[in-house]
C-alpha positions in Angstrom: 30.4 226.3 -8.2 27.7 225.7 -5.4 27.1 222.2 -6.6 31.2 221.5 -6.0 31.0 223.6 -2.4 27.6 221.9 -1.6 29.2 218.0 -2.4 32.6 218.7 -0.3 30.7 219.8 2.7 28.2 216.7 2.2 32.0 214.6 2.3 32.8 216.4 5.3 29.9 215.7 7.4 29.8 211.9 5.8 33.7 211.7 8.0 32.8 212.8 10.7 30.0 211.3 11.5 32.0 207.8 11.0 30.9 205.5 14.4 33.6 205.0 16.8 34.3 201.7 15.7 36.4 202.8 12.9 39.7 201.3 12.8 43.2 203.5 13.4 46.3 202.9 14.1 49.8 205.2 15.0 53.3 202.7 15.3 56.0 204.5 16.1 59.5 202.9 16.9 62.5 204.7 18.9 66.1 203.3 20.6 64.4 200.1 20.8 60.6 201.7 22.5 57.5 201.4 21.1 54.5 203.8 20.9 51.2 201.8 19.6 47.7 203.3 19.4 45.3 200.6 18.0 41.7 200.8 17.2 39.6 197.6 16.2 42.6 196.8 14.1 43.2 192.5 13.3 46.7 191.5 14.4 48.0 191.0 11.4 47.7 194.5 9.9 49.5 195.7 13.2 52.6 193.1 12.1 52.5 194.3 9.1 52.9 198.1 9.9 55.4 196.5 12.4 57.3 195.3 9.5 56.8 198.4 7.2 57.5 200.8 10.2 60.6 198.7 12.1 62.6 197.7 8.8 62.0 194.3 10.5 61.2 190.7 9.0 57.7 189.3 10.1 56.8 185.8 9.1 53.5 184.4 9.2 52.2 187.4 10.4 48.9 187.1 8.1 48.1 184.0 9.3 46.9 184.9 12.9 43.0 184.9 13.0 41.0 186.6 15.5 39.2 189.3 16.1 40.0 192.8 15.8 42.2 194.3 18.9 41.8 198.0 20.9 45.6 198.5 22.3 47.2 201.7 23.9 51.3 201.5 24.4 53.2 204.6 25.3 57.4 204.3 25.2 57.1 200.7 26.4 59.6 197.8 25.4 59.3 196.2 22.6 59.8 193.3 23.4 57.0 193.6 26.5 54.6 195.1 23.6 55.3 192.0 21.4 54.5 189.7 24.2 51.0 191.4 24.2 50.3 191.6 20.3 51.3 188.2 20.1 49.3 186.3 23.0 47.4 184.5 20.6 49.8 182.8 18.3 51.3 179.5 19.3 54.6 180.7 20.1 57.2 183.2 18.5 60.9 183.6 18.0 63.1 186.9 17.7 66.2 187.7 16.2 68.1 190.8 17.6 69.9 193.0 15.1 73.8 192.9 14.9 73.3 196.7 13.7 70.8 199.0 15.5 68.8 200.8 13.3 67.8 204.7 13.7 63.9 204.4 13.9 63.5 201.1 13.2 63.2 197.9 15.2 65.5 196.1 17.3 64.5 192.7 16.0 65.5 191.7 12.7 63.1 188.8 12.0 60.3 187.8 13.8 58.9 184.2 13.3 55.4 183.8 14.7 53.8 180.3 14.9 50.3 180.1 13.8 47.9 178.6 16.4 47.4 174.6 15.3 43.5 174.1 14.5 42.3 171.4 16.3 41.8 168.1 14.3 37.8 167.9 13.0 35.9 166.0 14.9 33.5 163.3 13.0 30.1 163.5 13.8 28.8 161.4 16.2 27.4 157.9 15.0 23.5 157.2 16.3 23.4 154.7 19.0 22.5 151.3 17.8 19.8 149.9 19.7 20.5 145.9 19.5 18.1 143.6 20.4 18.4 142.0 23.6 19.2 138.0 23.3 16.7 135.3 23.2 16.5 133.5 26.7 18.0 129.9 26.4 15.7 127.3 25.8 15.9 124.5 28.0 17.0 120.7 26.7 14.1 118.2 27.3 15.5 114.7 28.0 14.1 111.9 25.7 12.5 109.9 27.8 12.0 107.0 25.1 15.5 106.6 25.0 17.1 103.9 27.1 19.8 104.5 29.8 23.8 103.2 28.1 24.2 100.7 30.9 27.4 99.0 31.0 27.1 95.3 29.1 28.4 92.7 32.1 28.8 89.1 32.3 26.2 86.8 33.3 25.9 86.5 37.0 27.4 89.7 37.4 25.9 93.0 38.6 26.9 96.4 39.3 29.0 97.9 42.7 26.7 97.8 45.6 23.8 96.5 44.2 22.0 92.7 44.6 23.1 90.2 42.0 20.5 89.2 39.6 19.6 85.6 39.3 20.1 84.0 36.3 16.9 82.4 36.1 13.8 83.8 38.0 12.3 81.7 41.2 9.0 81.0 41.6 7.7 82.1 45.0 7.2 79.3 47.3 3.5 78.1 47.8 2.1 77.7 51.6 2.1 73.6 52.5 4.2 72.8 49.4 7.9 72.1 49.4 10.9 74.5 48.4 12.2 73.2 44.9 16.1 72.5 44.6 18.1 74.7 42.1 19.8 72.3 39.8 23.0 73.5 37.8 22.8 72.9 34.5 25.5 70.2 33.1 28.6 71.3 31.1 29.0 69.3 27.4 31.0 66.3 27.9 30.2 65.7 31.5 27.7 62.5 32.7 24.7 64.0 34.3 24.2 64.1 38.2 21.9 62.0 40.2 19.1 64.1 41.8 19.4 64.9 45.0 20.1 62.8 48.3 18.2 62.9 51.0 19.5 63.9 54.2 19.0 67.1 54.8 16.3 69.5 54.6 15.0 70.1 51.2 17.5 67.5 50.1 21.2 68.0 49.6 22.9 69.0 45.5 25.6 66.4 44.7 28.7 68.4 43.5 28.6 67.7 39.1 31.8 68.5 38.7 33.3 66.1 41.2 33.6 62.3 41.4 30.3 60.6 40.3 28.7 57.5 42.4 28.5 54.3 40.5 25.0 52.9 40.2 24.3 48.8 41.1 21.4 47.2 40.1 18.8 46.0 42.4 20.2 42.7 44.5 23.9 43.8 44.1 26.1 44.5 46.8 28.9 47.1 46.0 31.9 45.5 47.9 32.6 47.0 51.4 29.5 47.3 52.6 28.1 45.3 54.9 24.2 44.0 55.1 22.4 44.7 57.9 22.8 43.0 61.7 26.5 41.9 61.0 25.6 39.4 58.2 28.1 38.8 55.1 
């Protein structure tokens, strides 16, 4: 009989020495007022006294996460206290009842809207250290190669530049006297007479003109005359 007294007394002592962290909670519902006295109670046990205590409909009422809430209401609205309990959910619609009930709540469903988790973020991927581009390398040009230069004609040359002889001239020698150029002939034509005298350094006949006919020595071409008057 001691042992029994001794362990009820132990029970007793265990209670009340509980820390003041330990949860409690009084709903009480009334002509549409509502006294709540909360203690480190999570939301959703609160809905679901609210349910039990209000004859009421609560969806998605376990679904709120958080931490445990400390809340004092004393005759207040219910729909003000509601506002409060439910800051943390996304949103939450109320359905008044068509028939008031003695006691109970003045909402006939409650819908709550769970707060959306935010989409998972992917880790990070390292930065990729690239290496930095090669510096250009400059083109060399070949200098064994020949310039392209456009093919012309003979006798021609290039815009604003000195024609090219055909054939190279020998430089004139001090006391010696300037050569004539002579053309060369065409095929088929007779071949000119060197040059007549008369001017200085002699003067080209014309090949492609009329040629003079050549008389033997002691022949007189007709028309012309023999010197002082004579026939």
């Amino acid at each position: 009989m001691k042992t029994i007294t001794g362990t009820l007394i132990s029970a007793a002592l265990v209670l009340t020495a509980l820390p003041a962290s330990a949860q409690e909670l009084t709903l009480t519902m009334q002509e549409g007022r509502v006294t709540l006295i909360a203690q480190n109670v999570p939301v959703s046990r609160i809905l679901a006294e609210w349910a039990r205590v209000g004859q009421a409909t609560v969806l998605n009422g376990e679904k709120l996460t958080g931490p445990p809430v400390t809340l004092h209401f004393e005759n207040q609205p219910e729909r003000e206290v509601l506002e409060v309990l439910l800051a943390s959910a996304s949103g939450y619609i109320v359905a008044p009842r068509s028939v008031a009930v003695a006691n109970g709540s003045a909402f006939d469903r409650i819908l709550i809207m769970p707060t959306s988790r935010p989409p998972a973020v992917s880790a990070a991927m390292p930065p990729q250290f690239n290496r930095p581009p090669a510096p250009p390398v400059p083109i060399q040009p070949d200098i064994d190669e020949e310039p392209n230069d456009p093919v012309l004609p003979p006798g021609m040359s290039p815009e604003n530049q000195p024609p090219i002889p055909e054939y190279p001239m020998a430089q004139p020698v001090p006391g010696m006297p300037t050569p004539i150029p002579t053309t060369q002939p065409r095929p088929g034509m007779p071949t000119a007479p060197p040059g007549v005298p008369g001017g200085p350094g002699g003067v080209q006949p014309n090949p492609y003109g009329p040629q003079p006919q050549l008389w033997p020595p002691g022949v007189r071409p007709p028309g012309v005359r023999p010197p002082g008057g004579g026939n």
